[in-house]
MIKOL-394848 format. One record per residue (C-alpha): x, y, z. Coordinates in Angstrom, 1 decimal, always signed. Layout:
N
drenvo u->X	v->Y	w->Z;
...
This chain:
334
drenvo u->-73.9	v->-66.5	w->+67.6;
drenvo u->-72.9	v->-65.3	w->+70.8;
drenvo u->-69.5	v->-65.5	w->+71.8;
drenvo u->-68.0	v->-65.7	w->+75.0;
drenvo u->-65.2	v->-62.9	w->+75.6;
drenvo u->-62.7	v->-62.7	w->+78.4;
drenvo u->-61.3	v->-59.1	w->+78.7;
drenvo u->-58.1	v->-58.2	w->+81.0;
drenvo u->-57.2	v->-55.1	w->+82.4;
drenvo u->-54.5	v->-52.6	w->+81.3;
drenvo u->-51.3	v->-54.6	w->+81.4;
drenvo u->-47.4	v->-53.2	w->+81.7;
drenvo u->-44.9	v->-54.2	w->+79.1;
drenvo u->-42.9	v->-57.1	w->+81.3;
drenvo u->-45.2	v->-59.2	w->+82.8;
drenvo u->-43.8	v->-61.7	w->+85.4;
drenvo u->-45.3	v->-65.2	w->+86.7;
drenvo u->-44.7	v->-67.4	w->+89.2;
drenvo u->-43.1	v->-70.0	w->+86.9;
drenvo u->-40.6	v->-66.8	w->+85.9;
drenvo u->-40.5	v->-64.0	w->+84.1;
drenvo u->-42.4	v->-64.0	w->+81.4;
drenvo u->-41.1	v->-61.0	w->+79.1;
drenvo u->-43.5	v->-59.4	w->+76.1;
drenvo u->-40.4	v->-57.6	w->+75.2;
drenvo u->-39.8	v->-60.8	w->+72.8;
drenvo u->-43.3	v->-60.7	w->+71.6;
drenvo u->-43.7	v->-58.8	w->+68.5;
drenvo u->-44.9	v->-54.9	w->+68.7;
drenvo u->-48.3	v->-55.8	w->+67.4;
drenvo u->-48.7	v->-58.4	w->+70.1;
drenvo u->-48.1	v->-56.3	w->+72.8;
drenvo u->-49.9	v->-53.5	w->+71.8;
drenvo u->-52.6	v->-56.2	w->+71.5;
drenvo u->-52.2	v->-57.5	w->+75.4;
drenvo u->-52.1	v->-53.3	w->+76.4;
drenvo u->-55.6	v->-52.9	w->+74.2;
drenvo u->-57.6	v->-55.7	w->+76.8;
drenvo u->-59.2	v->-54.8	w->+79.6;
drenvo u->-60.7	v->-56.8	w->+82.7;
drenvo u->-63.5	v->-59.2	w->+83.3;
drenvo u->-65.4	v->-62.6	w->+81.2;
drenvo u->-68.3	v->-60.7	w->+78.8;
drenvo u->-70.6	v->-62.5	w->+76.6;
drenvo u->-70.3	v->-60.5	w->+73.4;
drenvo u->-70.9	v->-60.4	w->+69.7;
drenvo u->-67.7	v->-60.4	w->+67.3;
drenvo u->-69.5	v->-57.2	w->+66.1;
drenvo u->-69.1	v->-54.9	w->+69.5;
drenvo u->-65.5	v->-53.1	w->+70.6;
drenvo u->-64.6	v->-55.8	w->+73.1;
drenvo u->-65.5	v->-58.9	w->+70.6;
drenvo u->-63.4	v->-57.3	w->+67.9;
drenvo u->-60.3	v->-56.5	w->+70.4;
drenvo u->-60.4	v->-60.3	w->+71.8;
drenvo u->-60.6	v->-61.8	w->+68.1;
drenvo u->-57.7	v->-59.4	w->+67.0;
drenvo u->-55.8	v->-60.8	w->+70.3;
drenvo u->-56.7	v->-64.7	w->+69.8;
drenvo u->-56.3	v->-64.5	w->+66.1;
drenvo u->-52.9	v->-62.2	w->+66.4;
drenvo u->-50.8	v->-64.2	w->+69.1;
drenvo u->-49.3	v->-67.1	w->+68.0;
drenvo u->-49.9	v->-70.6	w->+69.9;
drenvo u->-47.0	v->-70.5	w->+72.3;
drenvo u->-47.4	v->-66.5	w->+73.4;
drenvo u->-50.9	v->-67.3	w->+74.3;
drenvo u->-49.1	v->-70.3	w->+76.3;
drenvo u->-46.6	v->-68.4	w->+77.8;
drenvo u->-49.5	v->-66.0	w->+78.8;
drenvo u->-51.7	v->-68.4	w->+80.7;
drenvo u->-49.4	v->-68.0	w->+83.3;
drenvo u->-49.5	v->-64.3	w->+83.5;
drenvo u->-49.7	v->-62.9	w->+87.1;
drenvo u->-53.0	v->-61.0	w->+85.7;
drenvo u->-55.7	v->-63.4	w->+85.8;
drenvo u->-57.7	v->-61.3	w->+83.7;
drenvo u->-55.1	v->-62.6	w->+80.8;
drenvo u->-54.2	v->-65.5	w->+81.9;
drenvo u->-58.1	v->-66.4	w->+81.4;
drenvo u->-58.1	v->-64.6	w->+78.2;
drenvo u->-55.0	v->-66.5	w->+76.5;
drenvo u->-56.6	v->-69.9	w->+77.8;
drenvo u->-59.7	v->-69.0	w->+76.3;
drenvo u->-58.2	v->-68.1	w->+73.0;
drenvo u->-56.4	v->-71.0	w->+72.4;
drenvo u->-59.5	v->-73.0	w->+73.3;
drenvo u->-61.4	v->-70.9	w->+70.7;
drenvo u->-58.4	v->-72.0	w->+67.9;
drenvo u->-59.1	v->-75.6	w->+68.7;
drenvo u->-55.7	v->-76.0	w->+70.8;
drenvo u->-55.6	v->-78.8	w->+73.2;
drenvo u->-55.3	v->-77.3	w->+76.7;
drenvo u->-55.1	v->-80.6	w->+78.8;
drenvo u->-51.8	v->-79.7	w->+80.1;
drenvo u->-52.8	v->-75.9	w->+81.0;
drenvo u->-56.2	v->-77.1	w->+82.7;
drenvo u->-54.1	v->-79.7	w->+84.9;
drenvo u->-51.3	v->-76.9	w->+85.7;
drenvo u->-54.1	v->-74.4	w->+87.1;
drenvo u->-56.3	v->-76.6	w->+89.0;
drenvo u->-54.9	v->-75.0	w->+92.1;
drenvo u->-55.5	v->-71.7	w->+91.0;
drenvo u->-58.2	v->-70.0	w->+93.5;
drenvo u->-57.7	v->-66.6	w->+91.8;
drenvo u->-60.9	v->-64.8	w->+90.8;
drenvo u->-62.2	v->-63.3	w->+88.1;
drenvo u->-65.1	v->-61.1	w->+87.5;
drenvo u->-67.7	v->-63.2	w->+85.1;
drenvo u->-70.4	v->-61.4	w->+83.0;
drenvo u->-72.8	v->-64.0	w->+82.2;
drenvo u->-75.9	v->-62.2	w->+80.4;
drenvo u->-77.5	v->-60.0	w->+83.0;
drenvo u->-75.8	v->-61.7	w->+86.1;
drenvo u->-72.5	v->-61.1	w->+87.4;
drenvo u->-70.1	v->-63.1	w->+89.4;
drenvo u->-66.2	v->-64.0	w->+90.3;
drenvo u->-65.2	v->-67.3	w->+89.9;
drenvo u->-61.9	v->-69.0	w->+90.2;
drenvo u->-59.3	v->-69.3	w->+87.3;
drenvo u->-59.3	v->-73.1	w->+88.1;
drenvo u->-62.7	v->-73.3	w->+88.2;
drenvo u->-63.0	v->-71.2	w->+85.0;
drenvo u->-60.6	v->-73.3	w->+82.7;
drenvo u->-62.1	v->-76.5	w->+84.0;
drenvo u->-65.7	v->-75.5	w->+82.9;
drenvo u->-64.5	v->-73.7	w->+79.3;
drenvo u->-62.9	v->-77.5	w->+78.7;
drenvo u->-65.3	v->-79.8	w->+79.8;
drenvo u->-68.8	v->-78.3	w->+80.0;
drenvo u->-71.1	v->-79.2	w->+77.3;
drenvo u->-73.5	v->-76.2	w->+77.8;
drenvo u->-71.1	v->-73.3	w->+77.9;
drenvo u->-67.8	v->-72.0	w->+75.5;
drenvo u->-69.0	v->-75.2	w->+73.1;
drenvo u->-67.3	v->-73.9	w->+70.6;
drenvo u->-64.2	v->-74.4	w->+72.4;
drenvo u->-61.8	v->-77.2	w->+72.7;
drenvo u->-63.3	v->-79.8	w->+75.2;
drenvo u->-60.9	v->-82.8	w->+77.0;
drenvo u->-61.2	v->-86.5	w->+76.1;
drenvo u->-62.9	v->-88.6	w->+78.2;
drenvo u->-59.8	v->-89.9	w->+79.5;
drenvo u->-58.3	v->-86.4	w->+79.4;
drenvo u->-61.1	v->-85.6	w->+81.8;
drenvo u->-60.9	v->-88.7	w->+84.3;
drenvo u->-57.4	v->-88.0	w->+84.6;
drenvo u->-58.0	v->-84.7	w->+85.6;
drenvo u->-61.7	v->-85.4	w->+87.6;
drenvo u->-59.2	v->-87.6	w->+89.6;
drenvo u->-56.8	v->-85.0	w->+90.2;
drenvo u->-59.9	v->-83.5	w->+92.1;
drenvo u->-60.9	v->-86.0	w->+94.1;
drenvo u->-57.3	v->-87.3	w->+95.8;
drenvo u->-55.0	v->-84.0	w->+95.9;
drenvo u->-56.6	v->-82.5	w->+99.3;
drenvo u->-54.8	v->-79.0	w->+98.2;
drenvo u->-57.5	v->-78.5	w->+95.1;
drenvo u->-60.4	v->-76.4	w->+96.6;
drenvo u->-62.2	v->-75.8	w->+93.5;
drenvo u->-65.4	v->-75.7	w->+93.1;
drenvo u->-65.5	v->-78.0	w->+90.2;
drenvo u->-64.5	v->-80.7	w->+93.4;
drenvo u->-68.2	v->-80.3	w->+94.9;
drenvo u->-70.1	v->-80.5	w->+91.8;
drenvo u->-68.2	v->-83.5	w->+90.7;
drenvo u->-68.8	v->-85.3	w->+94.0;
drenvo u->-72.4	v->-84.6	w->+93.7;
drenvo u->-72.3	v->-86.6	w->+90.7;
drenvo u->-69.6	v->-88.9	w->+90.6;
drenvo u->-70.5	v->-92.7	w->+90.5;
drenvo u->-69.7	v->-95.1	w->+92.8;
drenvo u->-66.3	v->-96.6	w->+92.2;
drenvo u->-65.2	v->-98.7	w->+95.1;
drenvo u->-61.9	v->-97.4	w->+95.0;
drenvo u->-62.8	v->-94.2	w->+95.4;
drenvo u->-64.3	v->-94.8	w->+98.6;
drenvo u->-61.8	v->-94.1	w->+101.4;
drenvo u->-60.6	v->-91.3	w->+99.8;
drenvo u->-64.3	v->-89.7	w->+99.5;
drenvo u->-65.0	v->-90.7	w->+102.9;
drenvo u->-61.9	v->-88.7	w->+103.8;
drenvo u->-63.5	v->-85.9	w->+102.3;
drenvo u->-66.3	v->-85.6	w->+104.3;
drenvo u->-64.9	v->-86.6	w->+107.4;
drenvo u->-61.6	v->-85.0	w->+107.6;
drenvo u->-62.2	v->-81.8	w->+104.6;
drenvo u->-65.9	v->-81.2	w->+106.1;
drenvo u->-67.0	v->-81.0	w->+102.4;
drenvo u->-70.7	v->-81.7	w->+102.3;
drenvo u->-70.7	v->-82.5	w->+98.9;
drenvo u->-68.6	v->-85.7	w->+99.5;
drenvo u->-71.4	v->-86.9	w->+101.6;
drenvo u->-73.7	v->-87.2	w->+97.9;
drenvo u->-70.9	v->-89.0	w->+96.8;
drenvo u->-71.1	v->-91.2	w->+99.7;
drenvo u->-74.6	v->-92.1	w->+99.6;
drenvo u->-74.3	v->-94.1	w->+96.3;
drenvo u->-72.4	v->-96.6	w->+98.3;
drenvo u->-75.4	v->-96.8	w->+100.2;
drenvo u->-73.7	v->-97.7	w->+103.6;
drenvo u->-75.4	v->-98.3	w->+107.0;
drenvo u->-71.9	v->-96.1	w->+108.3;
drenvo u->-72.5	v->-93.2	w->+106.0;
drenvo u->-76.0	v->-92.9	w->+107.5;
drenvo u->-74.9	v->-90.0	w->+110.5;
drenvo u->-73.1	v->-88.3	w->+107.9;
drenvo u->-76.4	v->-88.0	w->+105.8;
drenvo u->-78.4	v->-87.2	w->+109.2;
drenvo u->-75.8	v->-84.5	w->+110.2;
drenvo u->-76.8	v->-82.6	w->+106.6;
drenvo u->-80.5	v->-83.3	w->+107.4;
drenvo u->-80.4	v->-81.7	w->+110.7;
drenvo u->-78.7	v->-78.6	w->+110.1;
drenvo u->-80.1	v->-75.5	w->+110.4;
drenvo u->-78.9	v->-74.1	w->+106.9;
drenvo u->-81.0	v->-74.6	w->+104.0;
drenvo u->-78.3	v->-75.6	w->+101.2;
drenvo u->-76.7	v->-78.1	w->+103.6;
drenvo u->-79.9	v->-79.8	w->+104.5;
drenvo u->-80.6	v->-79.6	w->+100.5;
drenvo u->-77.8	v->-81.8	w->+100.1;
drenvo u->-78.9	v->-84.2	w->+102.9;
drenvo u->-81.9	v->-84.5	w->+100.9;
drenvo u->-80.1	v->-85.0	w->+97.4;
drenvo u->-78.5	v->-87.9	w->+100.0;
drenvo u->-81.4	v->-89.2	w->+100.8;
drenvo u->-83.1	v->-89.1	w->+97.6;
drenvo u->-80.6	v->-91.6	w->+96.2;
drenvo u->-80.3	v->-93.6	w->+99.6;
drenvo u->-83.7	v->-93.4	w->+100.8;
drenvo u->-82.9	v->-95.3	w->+104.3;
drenvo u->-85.4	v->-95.1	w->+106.9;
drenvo u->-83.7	v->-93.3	w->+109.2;
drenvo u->-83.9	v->-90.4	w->+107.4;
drenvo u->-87.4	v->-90.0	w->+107.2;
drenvo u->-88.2	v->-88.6	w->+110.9;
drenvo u->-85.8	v->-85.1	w->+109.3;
drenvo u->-87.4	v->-85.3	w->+106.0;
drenvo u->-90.4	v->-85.1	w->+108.1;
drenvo u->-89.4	v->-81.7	w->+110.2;
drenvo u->-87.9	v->-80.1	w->+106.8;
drenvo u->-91.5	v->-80.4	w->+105.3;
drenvo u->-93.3	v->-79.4	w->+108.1;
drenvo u->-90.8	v->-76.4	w->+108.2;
drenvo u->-91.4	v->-75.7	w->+104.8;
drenvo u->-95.3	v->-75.5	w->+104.3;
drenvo u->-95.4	v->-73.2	w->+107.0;
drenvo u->-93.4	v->-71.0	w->+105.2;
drenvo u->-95.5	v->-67.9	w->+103.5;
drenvo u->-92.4	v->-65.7	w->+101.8;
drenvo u->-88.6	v->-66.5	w->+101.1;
drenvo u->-89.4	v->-70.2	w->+99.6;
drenvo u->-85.8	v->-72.0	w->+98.5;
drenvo u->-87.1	v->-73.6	w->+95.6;
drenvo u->-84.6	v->-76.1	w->+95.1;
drenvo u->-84.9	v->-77.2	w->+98.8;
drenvo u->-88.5	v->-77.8	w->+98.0;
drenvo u->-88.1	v->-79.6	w->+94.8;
drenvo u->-85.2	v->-81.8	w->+96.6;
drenvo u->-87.6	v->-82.4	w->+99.7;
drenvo u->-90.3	v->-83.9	w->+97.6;
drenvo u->-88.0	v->-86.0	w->+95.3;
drenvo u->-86.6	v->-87.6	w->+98.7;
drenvo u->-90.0	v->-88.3	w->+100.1;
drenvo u->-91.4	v->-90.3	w->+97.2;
drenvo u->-88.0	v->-92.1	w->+96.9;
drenvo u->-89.6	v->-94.1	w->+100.4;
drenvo u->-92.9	v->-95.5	w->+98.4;
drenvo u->-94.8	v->-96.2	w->+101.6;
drenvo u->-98.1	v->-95.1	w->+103.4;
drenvo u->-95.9	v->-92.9	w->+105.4;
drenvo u->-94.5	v->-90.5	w->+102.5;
drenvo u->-98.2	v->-90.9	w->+100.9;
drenvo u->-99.3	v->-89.0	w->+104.3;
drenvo u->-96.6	v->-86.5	w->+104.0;
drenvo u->-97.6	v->-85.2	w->+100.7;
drenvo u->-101.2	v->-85.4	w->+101.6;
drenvo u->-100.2	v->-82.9	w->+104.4;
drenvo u->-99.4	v->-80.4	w->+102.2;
drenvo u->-102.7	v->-80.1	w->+101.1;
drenvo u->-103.9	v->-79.9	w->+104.4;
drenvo u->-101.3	v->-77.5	w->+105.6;
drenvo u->-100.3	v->-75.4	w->+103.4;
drenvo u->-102.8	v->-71.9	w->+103.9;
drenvo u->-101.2	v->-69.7	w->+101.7;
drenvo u->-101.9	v->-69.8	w->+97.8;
drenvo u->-98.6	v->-69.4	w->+96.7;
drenvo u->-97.3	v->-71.5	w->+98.5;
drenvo u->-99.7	v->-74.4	w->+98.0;
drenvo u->-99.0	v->-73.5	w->+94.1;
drenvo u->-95.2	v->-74.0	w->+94.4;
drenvo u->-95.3	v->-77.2	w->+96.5;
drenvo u->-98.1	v->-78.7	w->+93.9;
drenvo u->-95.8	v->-78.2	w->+91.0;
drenvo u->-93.2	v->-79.8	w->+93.0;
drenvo u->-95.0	v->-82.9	w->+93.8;
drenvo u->-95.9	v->-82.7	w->+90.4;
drenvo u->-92.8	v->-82.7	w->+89.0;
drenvo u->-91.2	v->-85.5	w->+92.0;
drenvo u->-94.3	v->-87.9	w->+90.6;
drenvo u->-93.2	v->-87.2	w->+86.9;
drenvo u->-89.7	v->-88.2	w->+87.4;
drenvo u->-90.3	v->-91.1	w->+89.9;
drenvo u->-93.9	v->-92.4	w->+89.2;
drenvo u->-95.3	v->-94.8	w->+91.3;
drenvo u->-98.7	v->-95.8	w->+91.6;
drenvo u->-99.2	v->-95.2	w->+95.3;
drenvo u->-98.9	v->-91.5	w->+94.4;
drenvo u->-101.7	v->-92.0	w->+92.0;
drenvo u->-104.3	v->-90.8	w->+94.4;
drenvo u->-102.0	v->-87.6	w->+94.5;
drenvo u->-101.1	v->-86.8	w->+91.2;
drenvo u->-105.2	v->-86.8	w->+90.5;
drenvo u->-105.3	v->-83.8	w->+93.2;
drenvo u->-102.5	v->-82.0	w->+91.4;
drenvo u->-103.9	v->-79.1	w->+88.8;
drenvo u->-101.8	v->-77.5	w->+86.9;
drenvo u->-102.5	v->-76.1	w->+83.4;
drenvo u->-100.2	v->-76.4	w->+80.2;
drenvo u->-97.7	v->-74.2	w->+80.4;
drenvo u->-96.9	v->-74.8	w->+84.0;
drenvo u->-96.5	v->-78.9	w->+82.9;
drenvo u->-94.3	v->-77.8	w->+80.1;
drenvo u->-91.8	v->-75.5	w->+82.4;
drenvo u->-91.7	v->-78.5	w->+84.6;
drenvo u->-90.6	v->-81.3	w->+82.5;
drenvo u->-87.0	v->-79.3	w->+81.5;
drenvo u->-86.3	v->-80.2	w->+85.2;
drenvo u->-87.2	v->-83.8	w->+84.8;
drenvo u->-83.1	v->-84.6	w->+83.9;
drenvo u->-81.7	v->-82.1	w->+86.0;
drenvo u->-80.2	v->-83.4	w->+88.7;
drenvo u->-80.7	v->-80.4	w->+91.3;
């Protein structure tokens, strides 16, 4: 089983935070020697391999308040790797998660062949709550986590982003409201505007058109997320240009923008969207292209079925394995 391994860099003797000093003078010799042996980065890696063994002698060597004291370590590379231990020995980290949620420090991220920084906030928030990553680590209660998830929404000095992805797919609570209308209007973050479409409010619609008419492609995405869930009729004159932008493309195709675009169109179950998806049949001249919008439609028919679309889906041919790749995306929400 793989196991997810935060390495820190080569670290001095006295170590100093901004909560105070933090002093690995009173840690015992074997300890420190074990915080000097680390070096930098998150790895994926087998108990087996040299940087598996030195994290498992470090998480299984500290005791529980050391690795506290160490999650606020100037080094992010060990303050990561303490909060990580003491996730892996089952230690409830509610507290730690809430004190860091305004740390932006970055770290780099090994994630099988990709490689990224992400923050430290963001990092302790996904190793606690994500059910797809570090799952053998301690996750937060759900009240643990709404505590927190609110913590996100109403403190306007969090910039994490673990803020966006929640708003994308927080539900509509009327008191949240205001404060997520705030969000978008005053904190320009787009992601607020998702949020704001499951109000489904005449007021939010510029908001929602503003996203649809921009020129970048991952903020008109999120106008069509939008849309998708509010499928209001104003929208469908940009929905319109987006498409006819994007079947005239022959190289650089944004995949989720297309698989977005189509999920918004059928939202509007009219002879209208019926046309636009007929168009790209008509329009679209380049095989590859054709191919990747198909699947698309395909898959937009398969999670919202409809039988207007019925003439469609019978144009749609796609073999097997393409069908089967296609239905992991059918409760994924992007």
């Amino acid at each position: 089983m793989k196991q997810f391994i935060i390495i820190s860099g080569l670290l001095s003797s006295l170590i100093f935070s901004a909560k105070g000093q933090i002093n690995t003078f009173t840690f015992k010799p074997e300890s420190r020697t074990l915080i000097d042996s680390l070096f930098y980065g998150l790895y994926p890696a087998s108990e087996s391999s040299e940087v598996g063994r030195r994290f498992e002698a470090f998480r299984n060597n500290l005791n529980k308040d050391e690795l506290i004291q160490l999650t606020n370590s100037p080094n992010p590379s060990l303050r990561a790797n303490s909060f990580l231990a003491l996730a892996l020995n089952n230690v409830n980290n509610f507290e730690i998660v809430r004190a860091h949620l305004h740390d932006t420090t970055r770290i780099f991220v090994a994630y099988g062949c990709e490689g990224y920084r992400q923050t430290i906030g963001d990092l302790f928030y996904e190793i606690a709550t994500s059910e797809y990553a570090y799952q053998e680590a301690f996750k937060l209660s759900s009240i643990e986590k709404l505590i927190i998830d609110s913590l996100l929404i109403f403190d306007p000095e969090i910039k994490l982003v673990a803020k966006s992805d929640l708003l994308k797919e927080i539900k509509p609570i009327d008191s949240y409201y205001p404060r997520i209308k705030e969000i978008a209007e005053i904190e320009s973050n787009n992601s607020s505007v998702v949020a704001l479409s499951r109000f489904q409010k005449q007021e939010d619609t510029g908001l929602i058109i503003n996203l649809l008419e921009n020129s970048e492609t991952d903020i008109q995405y999120l106008g069509l997320r939008a849309a998708r869930i509010f499928p209001h009729h104003a929208f469908f004159p940009f929905i319109e240009k987006i498409h006819q932008k994007e079947i005239k493309k022959t190289r650089g195709l944004d995949y989720s923008q297309i698989r977005m675009l189509y999920q918004a169109i059928v939202q509007y179950k009219n002879i209208q969207s019926k046309n636009l998806l007929k168009k790209t049949f008509a329009k679209s001249k380049d095989f590859w292209v054709l191919k990747t919008h198909s699947e698309y439609i395909w898959l937009a028919l398969f999670k919202f079925p409809d039988p207007l679309y019925d003439e469609i889906q019978k144009q749609l041919r796609l073999d097997n394995y393409e069908i089967r790749h296609l239905k992991y995306f059918k409760n994924v929400e992007n």
